[in-house]
C-alpha positions in Angstrom: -26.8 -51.4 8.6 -26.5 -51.9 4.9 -24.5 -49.2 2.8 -27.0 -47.3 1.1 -28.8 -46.8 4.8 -25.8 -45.0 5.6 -25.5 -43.1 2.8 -29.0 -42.1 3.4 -28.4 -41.5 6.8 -24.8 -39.9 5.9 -27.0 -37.2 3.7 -30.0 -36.6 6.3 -27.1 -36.0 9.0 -25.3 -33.3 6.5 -28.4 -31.6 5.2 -29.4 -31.4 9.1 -26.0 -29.4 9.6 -26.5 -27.4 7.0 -29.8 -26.5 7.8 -28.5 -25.7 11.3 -26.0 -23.5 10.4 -28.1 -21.8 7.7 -30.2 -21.1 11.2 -27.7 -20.3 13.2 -26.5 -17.6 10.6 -29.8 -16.4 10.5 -29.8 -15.7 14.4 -26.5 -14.4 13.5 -27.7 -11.2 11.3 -31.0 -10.7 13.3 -28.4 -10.1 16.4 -26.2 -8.1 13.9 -29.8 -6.2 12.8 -31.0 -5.7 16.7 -27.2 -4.7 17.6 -26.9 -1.7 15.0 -30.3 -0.6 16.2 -29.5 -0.4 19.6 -25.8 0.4 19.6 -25.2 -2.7 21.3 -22.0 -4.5 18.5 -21.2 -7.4 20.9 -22.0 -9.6 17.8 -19.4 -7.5 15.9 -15.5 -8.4 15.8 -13.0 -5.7 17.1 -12.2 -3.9 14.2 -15.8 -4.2 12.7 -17.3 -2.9 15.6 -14.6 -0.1 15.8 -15.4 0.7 11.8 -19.4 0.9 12.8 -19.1 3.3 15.8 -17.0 5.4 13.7 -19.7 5.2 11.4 -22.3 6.2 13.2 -20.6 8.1 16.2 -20.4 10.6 12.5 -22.5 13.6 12.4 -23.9 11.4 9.0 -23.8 8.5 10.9 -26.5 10.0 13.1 -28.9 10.4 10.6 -27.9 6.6 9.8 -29.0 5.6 13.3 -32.2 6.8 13.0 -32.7 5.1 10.2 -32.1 2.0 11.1 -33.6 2.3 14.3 -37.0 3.5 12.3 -37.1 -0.3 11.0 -38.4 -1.3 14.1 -37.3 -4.8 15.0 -36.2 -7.8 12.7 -39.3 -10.0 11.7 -37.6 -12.0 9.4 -33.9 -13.2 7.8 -33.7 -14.5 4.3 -29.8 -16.3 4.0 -29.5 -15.4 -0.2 -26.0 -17.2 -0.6 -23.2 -18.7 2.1 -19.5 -19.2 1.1 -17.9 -21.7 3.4 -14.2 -20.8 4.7 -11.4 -22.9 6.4 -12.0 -20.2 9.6 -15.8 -19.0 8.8 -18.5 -18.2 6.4 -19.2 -15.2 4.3 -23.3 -14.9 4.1 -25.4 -12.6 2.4 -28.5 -12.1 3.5 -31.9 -9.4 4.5 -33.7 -8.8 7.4 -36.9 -7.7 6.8 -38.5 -5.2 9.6 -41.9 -3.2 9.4 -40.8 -0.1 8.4 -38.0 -1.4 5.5 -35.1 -3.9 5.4 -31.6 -3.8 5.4 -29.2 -5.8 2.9 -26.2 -7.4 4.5 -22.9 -9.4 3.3 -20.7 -9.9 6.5 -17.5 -12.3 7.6 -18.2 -14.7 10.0 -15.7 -15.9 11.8 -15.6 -19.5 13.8 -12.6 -18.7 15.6 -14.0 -15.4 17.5 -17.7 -16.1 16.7 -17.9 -12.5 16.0 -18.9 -10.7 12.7 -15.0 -9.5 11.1 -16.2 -7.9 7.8 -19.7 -6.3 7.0 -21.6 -4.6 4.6 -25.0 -3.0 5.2 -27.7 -0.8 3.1 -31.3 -0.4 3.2 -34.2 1.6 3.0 -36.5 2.9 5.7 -40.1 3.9 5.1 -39.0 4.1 1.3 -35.8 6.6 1.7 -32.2 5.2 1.6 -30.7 4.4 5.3 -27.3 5.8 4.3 -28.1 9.5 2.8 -26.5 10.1 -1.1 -26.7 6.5 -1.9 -29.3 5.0 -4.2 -32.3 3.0 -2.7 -32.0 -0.3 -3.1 -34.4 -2.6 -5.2 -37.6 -1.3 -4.0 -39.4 -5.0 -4.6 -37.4 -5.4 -1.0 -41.1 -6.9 0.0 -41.1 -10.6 -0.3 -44.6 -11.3 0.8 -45.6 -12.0 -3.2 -42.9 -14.5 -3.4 -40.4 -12.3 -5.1 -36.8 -12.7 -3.7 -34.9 -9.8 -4.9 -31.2 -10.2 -4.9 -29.5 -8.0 -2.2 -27.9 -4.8 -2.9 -24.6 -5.6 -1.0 -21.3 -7.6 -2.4 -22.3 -11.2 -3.5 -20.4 -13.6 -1.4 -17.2 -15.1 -3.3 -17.0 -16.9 -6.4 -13.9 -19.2 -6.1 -11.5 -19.3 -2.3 -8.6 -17.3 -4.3 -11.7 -14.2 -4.4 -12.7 -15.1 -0.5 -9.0 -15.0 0.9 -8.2 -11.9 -0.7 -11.7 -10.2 0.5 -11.7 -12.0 3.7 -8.0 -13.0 4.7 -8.4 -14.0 8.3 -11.4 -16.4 7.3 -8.5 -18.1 5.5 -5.6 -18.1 7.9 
């Protein structure tokens, strides 16, 4: 096989790998999405899943619950941005749901293959899942082929940000 077949082949083979992974991370939040509705956090780490049940174990957190659990079930996952880490991936991304969506920006780690770090908001039939805060972008519908940016953290600029946000994604 001549070089430039390779190269070609070289590119196909990592675009495929990305494209799996991108797919895989998608699965990834749907589960995350499905698992905060249900109260099932298998998908979460530890200490993540600790933080959440805390969360919504709350007298506020209940209210939360029923928010989410008003979405009705993920229909679809838009992946906005992916930082690659020696021991994971940090991915921002929605998943859309009938009644609203919900914004994420979580820690994936390789090593566990559990969600170590998350962030989520979103709105539910119009009103904000998490009471006080302000709704998120309400162009969340991306039917018209708008793709309104997330309202959690952007995933890291440079590893020095990632390590210091993420530090067990770096270890």
């Amino acid at each position: 096989m001549s070089l430039s077949k390779r190269i070609v082949l070289a590119g196909i083979l990592a675009f495929a790998a990305t494209l799996a992974h991108a797919q895989n991370m998608a699965q990834v939040i749907a589960a995350a999405s499905q698992g905060v509705q249900s109260g099932n956090l298998s998908v979460f780490g530890v200490g993540s899943a600790q933080r959440l049940s805390a969360q919504l174990g709350s007298p506020a957190g209940a209210q939360v619950y029923q928010n989410i659990a008003a979405l009705g079930p993920a229909v679809n996952v838009n992946i906005f941005a992916q930082y690659p880490m020696p021991n994971g991936v940090v991915v921002q991304a929605r998943t859309l749901h009938p009644h609203g969506y919900l914004d994420w920006t979580v820690g994936y780690s390789y090593l566990t293959q559990r969600i170590e770090f998350g962030k989520f908001n979103g709105v539910s039939n119009g009103m904000p899942i998490i009471p006080g805060r302000p709704v998120p972008p309400p162009d969340g519908d991306t039917s018209q082929g708008r793709n309104p940016k997330p309202s959690t953290p952007p995933v890291p600029k440079d590893d020095t940000e990632a390590c210091n946000a993420y530090p067990t994604l770096c270890n």
